[in-house]
Every structure is written in C-alpha cells, then in structure tokens.
C-alpha positions in Angstrom: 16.5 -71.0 308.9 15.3 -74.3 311.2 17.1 -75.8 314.1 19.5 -79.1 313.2 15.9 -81.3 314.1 14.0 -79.3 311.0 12.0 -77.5 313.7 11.7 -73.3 313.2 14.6 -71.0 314.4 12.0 -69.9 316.9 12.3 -73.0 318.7 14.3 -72.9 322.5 17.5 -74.9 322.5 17.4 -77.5 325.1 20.6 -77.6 326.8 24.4 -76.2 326.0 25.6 -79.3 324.4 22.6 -79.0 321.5 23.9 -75.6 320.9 27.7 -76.8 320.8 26.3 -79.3 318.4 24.8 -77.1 316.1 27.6 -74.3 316.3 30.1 -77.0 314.9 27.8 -78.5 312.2 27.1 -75.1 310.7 30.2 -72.8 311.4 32.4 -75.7 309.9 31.2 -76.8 306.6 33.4 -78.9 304.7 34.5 -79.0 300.9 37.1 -78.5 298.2 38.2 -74.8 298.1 35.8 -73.1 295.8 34.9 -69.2 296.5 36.8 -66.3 297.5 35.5 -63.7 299.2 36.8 -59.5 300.5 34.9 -57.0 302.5 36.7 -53.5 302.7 36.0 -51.0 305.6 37.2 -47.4 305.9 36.3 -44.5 308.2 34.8 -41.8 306.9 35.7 -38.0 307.0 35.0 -34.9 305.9 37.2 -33.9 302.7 38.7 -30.4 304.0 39.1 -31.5 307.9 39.1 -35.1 308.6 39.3 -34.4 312.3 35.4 -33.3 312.0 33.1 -35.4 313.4 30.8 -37.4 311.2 26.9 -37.2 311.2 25.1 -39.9 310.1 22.6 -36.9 307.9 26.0 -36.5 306.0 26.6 -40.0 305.7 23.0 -40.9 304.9 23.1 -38.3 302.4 26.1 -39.8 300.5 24.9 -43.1 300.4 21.5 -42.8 299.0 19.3 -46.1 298.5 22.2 -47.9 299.3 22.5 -47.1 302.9 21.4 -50.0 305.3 18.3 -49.9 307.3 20.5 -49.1 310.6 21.4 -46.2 309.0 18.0 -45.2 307.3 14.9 -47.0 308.3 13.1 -48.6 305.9 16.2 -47.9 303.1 15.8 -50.4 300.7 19.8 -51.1 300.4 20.2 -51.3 296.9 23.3 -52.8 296.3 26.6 -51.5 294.3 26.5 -52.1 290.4 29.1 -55.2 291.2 26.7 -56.6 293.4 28.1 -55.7 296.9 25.8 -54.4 300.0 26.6 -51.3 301.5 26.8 -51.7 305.6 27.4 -49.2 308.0 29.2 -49.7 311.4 28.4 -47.9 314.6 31.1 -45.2 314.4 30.0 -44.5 310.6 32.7 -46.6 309.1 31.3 -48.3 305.7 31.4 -51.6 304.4 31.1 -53.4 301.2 31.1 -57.2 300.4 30.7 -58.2 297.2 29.5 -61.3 296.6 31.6 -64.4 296.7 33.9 -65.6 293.5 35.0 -68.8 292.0 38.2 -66.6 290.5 40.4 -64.4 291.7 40.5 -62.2 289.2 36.7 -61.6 288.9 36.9 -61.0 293.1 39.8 -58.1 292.7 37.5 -57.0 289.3 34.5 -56.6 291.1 35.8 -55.6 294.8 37.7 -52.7 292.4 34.6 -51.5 290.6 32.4 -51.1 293.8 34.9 -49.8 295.7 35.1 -46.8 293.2 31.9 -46.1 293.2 31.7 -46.2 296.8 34.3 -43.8 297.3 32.0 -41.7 294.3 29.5 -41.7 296.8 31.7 -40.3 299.2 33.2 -37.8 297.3 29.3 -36.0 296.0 28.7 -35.6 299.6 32.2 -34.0 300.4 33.4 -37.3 302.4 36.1 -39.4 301.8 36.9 -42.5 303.1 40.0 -43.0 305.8 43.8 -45.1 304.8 44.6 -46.4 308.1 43.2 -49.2 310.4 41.9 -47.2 313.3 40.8 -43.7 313.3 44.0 -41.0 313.4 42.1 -37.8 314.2 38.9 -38.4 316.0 37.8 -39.8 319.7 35.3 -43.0 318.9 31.9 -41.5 319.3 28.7 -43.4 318.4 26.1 -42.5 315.5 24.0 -45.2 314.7 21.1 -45.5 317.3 20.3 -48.8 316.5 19.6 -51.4 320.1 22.3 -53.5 318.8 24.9 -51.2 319.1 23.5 -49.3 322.3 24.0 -52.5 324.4 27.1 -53.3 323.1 28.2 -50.3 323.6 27.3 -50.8 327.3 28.9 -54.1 327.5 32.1 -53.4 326.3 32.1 -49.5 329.1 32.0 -52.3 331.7 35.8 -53.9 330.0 37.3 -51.1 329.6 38.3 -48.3 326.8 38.9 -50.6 323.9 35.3 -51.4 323.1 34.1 -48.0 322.1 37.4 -47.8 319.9 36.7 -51.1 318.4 33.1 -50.2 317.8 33.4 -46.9 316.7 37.0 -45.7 315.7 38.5 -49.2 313.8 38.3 -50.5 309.6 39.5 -53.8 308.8 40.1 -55.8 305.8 38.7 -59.2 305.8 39.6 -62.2 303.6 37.1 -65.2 303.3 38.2 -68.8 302.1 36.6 -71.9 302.2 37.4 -74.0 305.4 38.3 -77.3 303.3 37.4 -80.8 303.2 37.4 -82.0 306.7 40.7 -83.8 306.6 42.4 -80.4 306.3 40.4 -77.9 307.9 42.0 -78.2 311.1 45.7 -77.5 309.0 44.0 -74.3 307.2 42.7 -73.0 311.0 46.2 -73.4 311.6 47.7 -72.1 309.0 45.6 -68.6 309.0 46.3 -68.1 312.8 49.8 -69.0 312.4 50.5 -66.3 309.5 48.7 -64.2 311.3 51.4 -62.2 313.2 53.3 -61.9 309.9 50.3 -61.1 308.3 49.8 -58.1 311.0 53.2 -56.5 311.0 53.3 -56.3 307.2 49.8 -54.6 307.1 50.2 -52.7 310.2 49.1 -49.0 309.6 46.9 -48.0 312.6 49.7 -46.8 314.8 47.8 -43.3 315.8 44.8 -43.0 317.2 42.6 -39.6 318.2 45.7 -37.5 317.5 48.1 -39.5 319.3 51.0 -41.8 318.7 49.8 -45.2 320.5 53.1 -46.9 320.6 51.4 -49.8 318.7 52.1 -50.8 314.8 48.6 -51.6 314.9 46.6 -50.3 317.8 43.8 -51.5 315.8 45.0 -55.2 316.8 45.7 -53.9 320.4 42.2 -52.6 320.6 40.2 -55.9 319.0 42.6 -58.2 321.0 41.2 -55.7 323.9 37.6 -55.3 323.5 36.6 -58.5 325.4 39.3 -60.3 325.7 39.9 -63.8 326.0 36.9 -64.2 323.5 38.4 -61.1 320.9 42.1 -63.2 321.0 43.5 -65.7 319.1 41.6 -69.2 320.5 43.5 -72.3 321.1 44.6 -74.5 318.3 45.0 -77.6 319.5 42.2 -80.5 318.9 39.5 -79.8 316.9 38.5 -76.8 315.8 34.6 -76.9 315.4 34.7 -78.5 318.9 36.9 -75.7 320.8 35.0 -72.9 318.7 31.6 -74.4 319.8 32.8 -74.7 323.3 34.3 -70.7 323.2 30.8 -69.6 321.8 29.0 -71.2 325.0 31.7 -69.3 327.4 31.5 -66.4 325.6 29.2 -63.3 327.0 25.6 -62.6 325.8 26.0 -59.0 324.6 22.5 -58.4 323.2 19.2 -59.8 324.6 16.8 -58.9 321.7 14.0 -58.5 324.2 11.8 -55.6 324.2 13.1 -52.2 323.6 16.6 -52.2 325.2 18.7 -55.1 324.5 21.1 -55.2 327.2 22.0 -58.0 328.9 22.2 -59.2 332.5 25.9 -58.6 333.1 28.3 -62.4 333.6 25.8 -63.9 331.9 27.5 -66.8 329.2 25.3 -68.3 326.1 26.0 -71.7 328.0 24.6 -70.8 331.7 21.4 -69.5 329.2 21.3 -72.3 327.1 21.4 -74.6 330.1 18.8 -72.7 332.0 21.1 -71.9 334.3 20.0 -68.0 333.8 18.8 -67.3 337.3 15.7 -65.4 336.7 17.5 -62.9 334.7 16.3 -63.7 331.3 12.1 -65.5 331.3 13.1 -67.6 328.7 15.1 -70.2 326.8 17.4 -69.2 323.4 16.4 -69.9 320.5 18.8 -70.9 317.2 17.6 -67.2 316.0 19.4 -66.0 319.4 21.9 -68.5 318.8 23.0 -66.8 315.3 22.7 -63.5 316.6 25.1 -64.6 319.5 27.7 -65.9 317.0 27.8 -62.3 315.1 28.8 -60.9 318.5 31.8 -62.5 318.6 35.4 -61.2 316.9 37.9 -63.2 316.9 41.1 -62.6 314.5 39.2 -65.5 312.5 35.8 -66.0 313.0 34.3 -69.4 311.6 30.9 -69.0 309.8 30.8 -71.7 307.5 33.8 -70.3 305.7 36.6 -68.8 307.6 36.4 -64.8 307.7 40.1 -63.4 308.7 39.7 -60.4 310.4 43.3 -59.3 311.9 44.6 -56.5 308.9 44.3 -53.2 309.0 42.3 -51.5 306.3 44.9 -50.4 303.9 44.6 -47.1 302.0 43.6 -47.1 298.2 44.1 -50.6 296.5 46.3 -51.5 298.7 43.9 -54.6 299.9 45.1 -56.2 296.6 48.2 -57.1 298.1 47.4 -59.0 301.1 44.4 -60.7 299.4 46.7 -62.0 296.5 49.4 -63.3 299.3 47.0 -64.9 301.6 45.0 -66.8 299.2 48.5 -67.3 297.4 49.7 -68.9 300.6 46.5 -71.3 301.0 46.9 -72.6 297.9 50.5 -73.5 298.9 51.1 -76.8 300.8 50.2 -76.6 304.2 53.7 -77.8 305.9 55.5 -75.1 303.9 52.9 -72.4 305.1 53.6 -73.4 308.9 57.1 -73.4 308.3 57.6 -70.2 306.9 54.8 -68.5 309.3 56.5 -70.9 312.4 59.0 -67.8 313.4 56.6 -65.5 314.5 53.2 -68.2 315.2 51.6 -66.8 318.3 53.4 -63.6 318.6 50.3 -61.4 318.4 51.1 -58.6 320.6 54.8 -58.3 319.2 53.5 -58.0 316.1 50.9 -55.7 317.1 53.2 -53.4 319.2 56.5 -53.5 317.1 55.5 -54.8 313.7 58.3 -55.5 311.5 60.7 -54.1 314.1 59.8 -56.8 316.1 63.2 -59.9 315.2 61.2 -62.8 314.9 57.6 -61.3 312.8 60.4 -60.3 310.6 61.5 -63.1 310.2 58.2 -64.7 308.9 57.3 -61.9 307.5 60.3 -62.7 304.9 60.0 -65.8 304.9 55.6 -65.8 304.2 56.4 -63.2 301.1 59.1 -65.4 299.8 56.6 -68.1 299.9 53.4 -66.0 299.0 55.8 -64.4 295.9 56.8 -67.9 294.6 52.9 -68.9 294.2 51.2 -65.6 293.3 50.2 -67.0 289.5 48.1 -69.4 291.9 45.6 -67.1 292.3 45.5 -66.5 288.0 45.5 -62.7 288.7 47.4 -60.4 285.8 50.7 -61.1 285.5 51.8 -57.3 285.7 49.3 -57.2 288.4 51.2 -59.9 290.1 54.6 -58.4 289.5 53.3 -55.3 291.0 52.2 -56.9 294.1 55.6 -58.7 294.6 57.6 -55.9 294.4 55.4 -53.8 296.7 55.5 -57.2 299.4 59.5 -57.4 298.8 59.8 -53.4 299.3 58.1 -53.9 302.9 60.1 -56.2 304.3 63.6 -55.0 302.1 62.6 -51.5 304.1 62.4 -53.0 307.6 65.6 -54.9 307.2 67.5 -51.8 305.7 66.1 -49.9 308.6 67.1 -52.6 311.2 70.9 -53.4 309.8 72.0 -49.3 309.4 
C-alpha cells in the first residue's frame, strides 16, 4: 500500500488534514452497486455445557490449518472450500467472510456451504457455535494473547465494563454493500443508519448475558454503543459523509501503538493530536499511513466505511437465520432511496429504544412494519429462489405480526 503521493506506507503523515484527506479518498470509493458481501460470527461452546469456558487448545484444535495466525502462530490459514478466511476474535468467537459476489444467490450459496463446514469443524472437536448476539452463559474472559488485543483490552478497562463484553463476549452479523456513485452515497449512509433501529429490534436476540436477564433486546447493541462511546455510536449524518468520517477518525482515540513489545497507548491521546505532532513526547515519532490503516480497524461504528460500507448493528442470528436480514437489507438498497427513508423515518435515530425494548418499543415497530412491507415487496430484487424468498417473507411478516399480537392483547 503507498500513501495518496505514491510514497511507501512507511512514510510519516505530515499533519491531520493529510490524514483527513486520505481517510475520505480511500474509505469512500465511489461506483455503481456491484458486490455483496456477509461475514457471520458466533461464540463458541462446549457441546454438553456451554457455560464452560473456552480454551483456545480446544479451539485451535477444531480449526486446524484454517485457524489464523493470532490463534496459531505461523498457521498458514487455509481458507474454507467456498473461499472464506477463518478469523478468530479475542473472546474465541469465529469468523468467516467469504469472498465478495456479484449475485446474491452465489453470496447466500457460498456463505451456506462454509458455514457448514465451519460448524463441522466445531462439531469434531465437541464445540458448537452460539445463536444469540452476546454471550448467554459465560463472563467475557480473554484467550488470544496477541498485543492487539492486550492493549485494547487496557483501553477499553479505563471506559468502563462494556469493552471487555464487546471484545470478548459479542457475535455480529455484518452486511457489506457498495457505497455508490458519489451522487448517492451520502442517501445510502443515510439510508443504512436510518433502518438501523428497525433493523435492530427485528434482529434483536442478545437479551441475556453471563446468566442474567440484561433488560436490553439487544445488550449486544448496548454494549458496542458502550465500549467507547461517542466514537462506537451512530455518527452524525448531516454534510458529507467522507468529510465527518475523516474528521471522527482524527478525534477518535489511538488504541494500539505498534511499538515494541506492548502496544498500549498513552492514554487521551487522539490520531489528530499524533498526526499533527501535537503528541507531547509521548510517542518519538510521526504515524505513518500503515498506522493510519491500523487506526481505522480500531474503530466500530454501527457502519464502518472501508471503501464499501460494512453494517455492523445485528445480532448474530442462530442457524440460517442471517438469510433473512441479508435478503431485506440488500432488498431495501435496491429500493428507491425516498421510499427507504420513509418507511425507516419512524424509528431513524432511536438506537437505544430499539436496543432496550425492541419491537415493544411504539415507534421501532412501526418501521419495523413498515421496512418489511417495503423489503417484502422487492425481495425478487436480490434474484434469490423464489421459495427461498417466500420463506423469508413469511418469517419477516411472523416477527412483526407476533409483536403486534403481543402489544394489542
């Protein structure tokens, strides 16, 4: 990778406004809506007592040559027969990502297959992998060793409790879609912020946590939103995006200085103040665009810009049950864009509603209706199976017809 002069990643950044620059140019590309992409997540327990704790022997064990490096040094992380890479989170959750697709039905094909063998994996070592968005039996408790995660880790002790749950105890799905050509990027930033609450509190499923009812529909949501917070919350959306994404990644703490053994870093201290030299003595030496990268995969926002637009904010959903919400949301961006906002407007911004009360919340179930009505009428959009399609309608109408029935007896 080279700096946005040609020179090598190596190279220190000059001032705060050359790293705003390049944030935007390369978190933001532009371009007709082409590739589709998933990555699943799951905890991972034992078979005959999920409450257990999880050693990463076990879990190296199961995975084989597929397990990353941060897991098994020097692994060569061979990837799943569909083409996706195995990752492994702090916590033990695992990962896959297969690679991008042109089609939706070759995504949901290939996600399938991988995911099956994944859970194969699993299953030979007497694991299997969890069905809720946070961790229902276990305390978060750190297994990977890696200096990423230690000073992380030691970051997010100073915020409070919700770091260590984020880190260690929460599995998410994530949705990737193309950010658009540039005269409707900003509307699709929108639009996947707006359906967001609806989004949540149709998905929510993380509502215990350690062997405790949290209050929350999604305490996974209440412990993202809580990590770091105002840089793990839902950014403003007015102006332009690149520009106020760029500007949140300067204000945004340094959690790892890859310096030396231990990659903690000096405590206040913003990619901006370093970037500007403005570091005090605490850190020798300018950022480079390597440090710059690294910076931007620190950060974890309910959408997190990286050339295409990665939507973090649903709970991992048990079994296929990631079908669903993949075939509405890229259902829904396919729609047009003042339709979208409209049904999603009810419940736009209400996060921690949805969070807390999910559908029981008035006005996220309102959208909530209103987005599946939407989503339903568009679902041959994405060119999936029709029964497969039928399937997935009747399973988004049940949700909110359940809530509703709930709410008027």
């Amino acid at each position: 990778m080279t700096s946005p002069g040609g020179s090598p990643a190596t190279t220190p950044i000059g001032s705060r406004a050359e790293a705003e620059g390049y944030v935007a140019m390369v978190c933001f590309k532009h371009g007709p809506p082409r590739l589709f992409g998933v990555e699943l997540e799951w905890t991972v327990h034992h078979a005959d007592d999920p409450h257990r704790p999880l050693d990463a022997g076990r879990l190296s064990k199961a995975l084989g040559l597929h397990a990353p490096a941060t897991l098994v040094r020097g692994s060569p992380q061979l990837p799943l027969s569909r083409g996706a890479l195995v990752t492994v989170e702090p916590g033990g959750q695992v990962e896959i990502s297969v690679p991008a697709a042109e089609s939706i039905p070759r995504l949901i094909d290939d996600t399938a297959a991988d995911a099956a063998e994944l859970t194969a994996l699993l299953l030979d070592a007497d694991l299997i992998p969890g069905a809720h968005g946070l961790d229902p039996f276990r305390a978060p408790r750190r297994i990977l060793t890696v200096p990423r995660y230690a000073a992380m880790e030691h970051a997010f002790q100073r915020l409070g409790p919700h770091g260590p749950r984020m880190m260690c105890s929460t599995a998410g799905l994530q949705i990737c879609l193309d950010a658009g050509e540039q005269d409707e990027t900003a509307l699709r930033w929108r639009a996947l912020h707006d359906l967001g609450p609806a989004l949540v509190g149709l998905f929510a499923n993380s509502r215990r946590r350690a062997g405790s009812d949290t209050g929350w529909a999604s305490a996974r949501t209440e412990a993202t939103f809580g990590t770091c917070a105002p840089f793990t919350e839902p950014p403003p959306l007015d102006g332009d995006p690149a520009a106020a994404w760029a500007r949140m990644a300067m204000e945004a703490p340094v959690l790892c200085l890859r310096r030396g053994d231990t990659w903690d870093a000096p405590t206040g201290l913003t990619f901006g103040a370093w970037a500007d030299g403005l570091a005090d003595g605490q850190v020798p030496d300018r950022p480079t665009y390597d440090d710059l990268d690294y910076h931007l995969s620190t950060l974890f926002p309910p959408v997190r810009p990286r050339g295409y637009l990665e939507v973090r904010y649903l709970d991992a959903q048990p079994g296929d049950g990631w079908i669903a919400p993949t075939l509405l949301l890229t259902a829904l961006m396919s729609a047009p864009m003042d339709q979208v906002l409209a049904a999603a407007e009810p419940a736009a911004g209400r996060w921690f509603p949805a969070a807390r009360e999910g559908l029981e919340d008035k006005l996220v179930l309102q959208a909530a209706r209103d987005v599946v009505d939407l989503g339903t009428e568009v679902l041959d959009r994405t060119g999936a199976d029709p029964e497969l399609i039928a399937a997935v309608a009747t399973r988004l109408q049940r949700i909110v017809d359940d809530t509703h029935g709930r709410r008027a007896s």
